[in-house]
Phi, psi and omega in degrees: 000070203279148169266143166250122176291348189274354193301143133323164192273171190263160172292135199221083156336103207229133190233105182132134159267357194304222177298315203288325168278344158283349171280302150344272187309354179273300211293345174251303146024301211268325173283009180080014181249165221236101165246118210264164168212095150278126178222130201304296194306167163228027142044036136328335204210025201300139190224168160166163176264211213236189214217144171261163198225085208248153160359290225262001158300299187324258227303324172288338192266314175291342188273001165247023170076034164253093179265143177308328187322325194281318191245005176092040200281110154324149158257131140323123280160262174201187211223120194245154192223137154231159178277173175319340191255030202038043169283143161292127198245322206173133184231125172256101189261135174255355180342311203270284176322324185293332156324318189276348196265159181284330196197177187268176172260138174242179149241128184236181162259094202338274176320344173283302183321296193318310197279304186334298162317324174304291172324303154317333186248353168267019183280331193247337180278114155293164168208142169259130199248173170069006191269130153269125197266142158257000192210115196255159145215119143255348176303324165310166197294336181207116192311148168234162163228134189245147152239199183290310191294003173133291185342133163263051195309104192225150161224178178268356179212138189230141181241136175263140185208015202259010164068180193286020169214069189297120194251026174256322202287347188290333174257329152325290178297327212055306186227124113273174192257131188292129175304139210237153179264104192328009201031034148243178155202163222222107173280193160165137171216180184210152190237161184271142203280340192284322176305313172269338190282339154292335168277109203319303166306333174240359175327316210300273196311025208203359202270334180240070202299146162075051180237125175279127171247172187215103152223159228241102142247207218273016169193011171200203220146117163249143210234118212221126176184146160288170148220182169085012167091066171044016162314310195225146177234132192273115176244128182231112180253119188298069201253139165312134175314283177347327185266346183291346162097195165274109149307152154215187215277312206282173189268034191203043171252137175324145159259153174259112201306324168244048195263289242266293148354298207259001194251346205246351202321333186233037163280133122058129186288328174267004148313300200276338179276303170317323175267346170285328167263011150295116189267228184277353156273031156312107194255146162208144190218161186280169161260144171239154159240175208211118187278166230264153228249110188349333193162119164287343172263171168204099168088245154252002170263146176190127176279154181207164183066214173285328152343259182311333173178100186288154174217150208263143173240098180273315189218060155055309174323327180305326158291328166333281217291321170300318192283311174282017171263322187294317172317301203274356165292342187293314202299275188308338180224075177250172237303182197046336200292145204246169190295324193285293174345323188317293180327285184301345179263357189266326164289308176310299148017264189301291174346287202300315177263357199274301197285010180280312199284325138074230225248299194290338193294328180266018149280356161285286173354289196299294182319328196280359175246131209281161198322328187204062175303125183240000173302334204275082180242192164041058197242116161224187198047083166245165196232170196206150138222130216312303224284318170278027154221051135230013161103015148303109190225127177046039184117297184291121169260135190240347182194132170307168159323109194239031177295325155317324158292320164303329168272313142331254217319323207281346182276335173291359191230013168098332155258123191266341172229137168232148193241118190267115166338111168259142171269298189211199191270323180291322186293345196289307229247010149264325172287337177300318165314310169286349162304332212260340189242010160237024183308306152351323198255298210249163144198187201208178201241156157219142188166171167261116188283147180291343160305308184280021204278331185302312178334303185340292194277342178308028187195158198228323226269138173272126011270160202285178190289306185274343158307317170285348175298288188320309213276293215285340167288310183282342163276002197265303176316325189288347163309125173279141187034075178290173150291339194273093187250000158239213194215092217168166007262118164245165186124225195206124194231067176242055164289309174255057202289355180265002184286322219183158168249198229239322199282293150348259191307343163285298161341261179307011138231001144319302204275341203251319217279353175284327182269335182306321197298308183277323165284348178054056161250144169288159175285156171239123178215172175221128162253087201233136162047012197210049193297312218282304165354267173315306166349283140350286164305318190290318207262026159282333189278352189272345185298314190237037150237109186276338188279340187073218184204211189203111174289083190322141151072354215276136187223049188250191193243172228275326181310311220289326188270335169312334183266001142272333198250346197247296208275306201252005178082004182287155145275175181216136171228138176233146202222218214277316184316338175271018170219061189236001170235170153275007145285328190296296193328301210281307168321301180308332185295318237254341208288118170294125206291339178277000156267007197273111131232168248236132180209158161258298201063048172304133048221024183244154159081058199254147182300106195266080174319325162252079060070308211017272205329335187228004177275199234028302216265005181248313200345304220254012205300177171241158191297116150308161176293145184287154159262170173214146145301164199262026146292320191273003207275142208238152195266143173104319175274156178296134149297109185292177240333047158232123168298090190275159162298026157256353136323328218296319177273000152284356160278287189309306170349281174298330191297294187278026177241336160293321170293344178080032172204197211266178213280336170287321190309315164325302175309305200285336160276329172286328171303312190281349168270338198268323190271353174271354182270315261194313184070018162312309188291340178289303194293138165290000000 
């Protein structure tokens, strides 16, 4: 990529005035090149909460001749979190630490930045205000924008910069996957700091400049710090959407004051004096999220800021990542870059910035989900086999039955229907007792698990083994609203090839994939080492199981799932065993959220939190119930190393901190897979 210093400077498009594109047009500005900016708003009207200016912002900001200092940029101080009843949780002093930094942390007020920047990019930049685009072309030798009134724009590089409902990322992306709504919303307002230091209840917290407070219950948070040289105080309250009144997308919609009231109502007392005194510029907007997007480039195109990757603001950062994407496009096209060059340097780009940007959006995430978050619901396909939760061990009974405690834990933590597994006909017919003192909840599969494949064929005696299958399935079916809704766990296991041989568990599964057929239930199946196999067997038979199955427990590598979920159309679910290398981790990454469901495959797989590899993606897990062992065992308490469905949401969890997206969306596609497969959610 030799550069010529004799190149003219380049033409540069720019769509959006927010931070990332004015920060853009400064920072390439600065490299000599000739920058247009078109923006829909004409800021007739600026409003905004206040915004953090974190380290690695500061210093990017100074390297463009930019001090925060300048727009009324707070020094960070220190950081105090409380639970909802103003108990102190965690105090964070930087007096010390800030010794360490490259640069400072400020709190600014989002419109003081904006317009300071504003100011910066038009000493080199035009900006067109008031624009409506009707036309994107990126495809051409040098992308354009038409607008309504006719106008035509081309440059030799167009950067979208136009936030989250980026109308540059829709012809970038082509199909991108569309922003989904995170289940919060977010008030905010800001009060004159001068204003609490009068209010009985808020003098304390207002007694110290440049200090962030939090305090936190089990499904919302209000977030209180100053700005403007400690002038103005920034309030943001964190509400399950439902409870938010109408919320909306854009940043200016009224908040309903006494939406905001009643969400913060058994919070704290200077909780409670701060939402009462929020007036009419009270605001509120849903929060959104966004899965991460096929390619931030095209061509000569290219996204930055929330346009390329929105972020919930959870850790400060969302304005961070927008400074550093501009930077670094600056960085990357400076002064000589010759036109042919763009494409590749555009890639780099995208290289460069992609796995930083990340890393942090799932470190947000982690933070956005609050101590006991009930937005994370509607968690099913759990999977069970009976015997230790009926105080069964090796054989041995050791404690009664606590499965009825076991649906209490797992409900109290969000998962509402579970499915019980069959092995064999004695494990089928203890999970039917519990279907039957649980109907609400469970319903269960029948079949011979391939550890059990030998049974089949051990008896000569009538009625045969797969003949009490036939019966007993088809009395189960003749039921209203059976319990029985699949047909499983069947498949191949030869891992344990001394349980059963290869020969065996084919046999047995051929013969029952013959009763899957007459019953026309989806499969519940298992695959371990032996994908080719299965493969093999199965796929003559799916032509006439129109419901498909569902592949369990799956630790195969990412071709092995693809070739169930891409060829035959299976779904595939995984728990705590499928995250225990980084090929599984990278399988689970690869998995389509439409094939997706969610399992413990209790009283096995259990989610191991520390982890390194997945220890990230738990910080925010919420605290389990204590344990005993199941010698020791006392009601009420958990077992040790047996894996119950209140793992369940720790599952979702690692699902969405690998995938990089949120923990509901994880639920809600599995929930919504499970119930079209399986009908859990349905039965009553």
């Amino acid at each position: 990529m030799t550069i010529s210093q004799e190149s003219r400077p380049l033409q540069v498009l720019i769509v959006g005035a927010g931070i990332a594109g004015l920060t853009a047009a400064i920072a390439l500005g600065q490299q000599g090149h000739q920058v247009v900016i078109i923006e829909k708003s004409r800021f007739a009207r600026e409003t905004g909460a206040a915004i953090h200016v974190p380290p690695n912002c500061t210093a990017l900001l100074n390297w463009l001749c930019i001090n925060p200092k300048d727009f009324g940029g707070t020094l960070l101080e220190q950081i105090h979190r409380y639970d909802q009843f103003g108990n102190l949780k965690y105090l964070k002093d930087f007096s010390e630490i800030r010794q360490k930094w490259q640069a400072e942390w400020y709190l600014v007020h989002r419109v003081d930045l904006h317009n300071y920047l504003k100011q910066c990019a038009i000493r080199t930049a035009t900006l067109h205000m008031g624009c409506k685009i009707v036309n994107i072309d990126v495809d051409s030798p040098r992308p354009s924008v038409t607008l309504n009134n006719g106008e035509r724009y081309e440059a030799d590089l167009l950067l979208g910069a136009d936030g989250l409902h980026s109308v540059v990322r829709e012809v970038i992306g082509q199909t991108p996957p569309p922003p989904f709504p995170a289940g919060k919303s977010c008030f905010r307002w800001i009060l004159p700091t001068e204003k609490l230091r009068h209010l009985p209840a808020t003098q304390e917290i207002v007694r110290d400049p440049g200090v962030f407070i939090e305090w936190a219950g089990n499904d919302r948070r209000l977030v209180a710090y100053p700005c403007s040289d400690n002038t103005m105080f920034n309030l943001c309250g964190f509400l399950p959407t439902a409870e938010a009144g109408d919320a909306a997308e854009g940043w200016q919609a009224v908040g309903n004051k006494n939406a905001l009231i009643a969400g913060f109502s058994e919070f704290s007392s200077e909780v409670r004096e701060l939402v009462h005194a929020a007036d009419e510029n009270l605001k509120v907007w849903e929060l959104y999220d966004m899965k991460s997007l096929p390619s931030w480039v095209r061509g000569c195109s290219a996204l930055l800021g929330d346009a390329a990757h929105p972020f919930q603001p959870y850790m400060g950062q969302g304005g961070a990542m927008a400074i550093e994407d501009a930077v670094s496009l600056a960085v990357l096209l400076p002064a000589g870059t010759q036109v042919h060059e763009i494409p590749a340097r555009l890639a780099l780009y995208e290289k460069a910035r992609r796995s930083r940007v990340d890393l942090v959006l799932e470190y947000t995430r982690i933070n956005g989900v609050d101590e006991n978050d009930t937005t994370v619901r509607r968690i099913t396909a759990v999977t069970y086999t009976a015997d230790q939760f009926q105080g069964i061990y090796r054989g041995k009974q050791y404690h009664p039955c606590d499965f009825g405690e076991v649906i209490q834990r797992a409900k109290a933590y969000n998962c509402e229907k579970m499915m019980l597994t069959t092995m064999n006909l004695g494990g089928f017919h203890r999970n039917l007792e519990l279907v039957r003192q649980h109907p609400e909840t469970c319903t269960l599969t029948l079949g011979v698990h391939p550890y059990h494949a030998g049974e089949i064929y051990a008896s000569t005696n009538e009625p045969s083994y797969l003949s009490q299958i036939r019966e007993l399935g088809q009395s189960l079916l003749r039921e209203e609203n059976s319990p029985l809704v699949a047909f499983g766990e069947i498949g191949l296991d030869y891992e344990y090839l001394d349980r059963a041989d290869k020969e065996t568990q084919a046999r047995a599964f051929k013969d029952q994939l013959d009763l899957a057929v007459e019953f026309q239930l989806p499969l519940f199946l298992h695959v371990r080492e032996s994908c080719a196999d299965f493969i093999e067997i199965i796929r003559p038979y799916l032509p006439r199981l129109p419901k498909g199955g569902l592949v369990h427990s799956f630790t195969g590598s990412v071709s092995e799932m693809r070739q169930l979920t891409d060829e035959l159309g299976l779904n595939v679910s995984v728990n705590g065993v499928c995250f225990r290398t980084e090929e599984q981790l990278e399988m689970v990454k690869a998995i389509p959220l439409e094939k997706l469901q969610l399992e413990t495959d209790a009283p096995w797989c259990e989610v191991l939190s520390g982890d390194e590899k997945i220890a990230p993606f738990l910080e925010k897990a919420r605290e389990m119930p204590p344990v005993r062992k199941h010698n020791k065992f006392i009601s009420g308490q958990m077992v040790k190393n047996r894996n119950e469905s209140c793992f369940m949401e720790r599952v979702a969890m690692v699902v969405a901190g690998v995938k990089g997206i949120s923990v509901q969306e994880v639920a809600d596609a599995a929930w919504e897979n499970s119930v079209r497969m399986f009908g859990l959610g349905v039965r009553q």
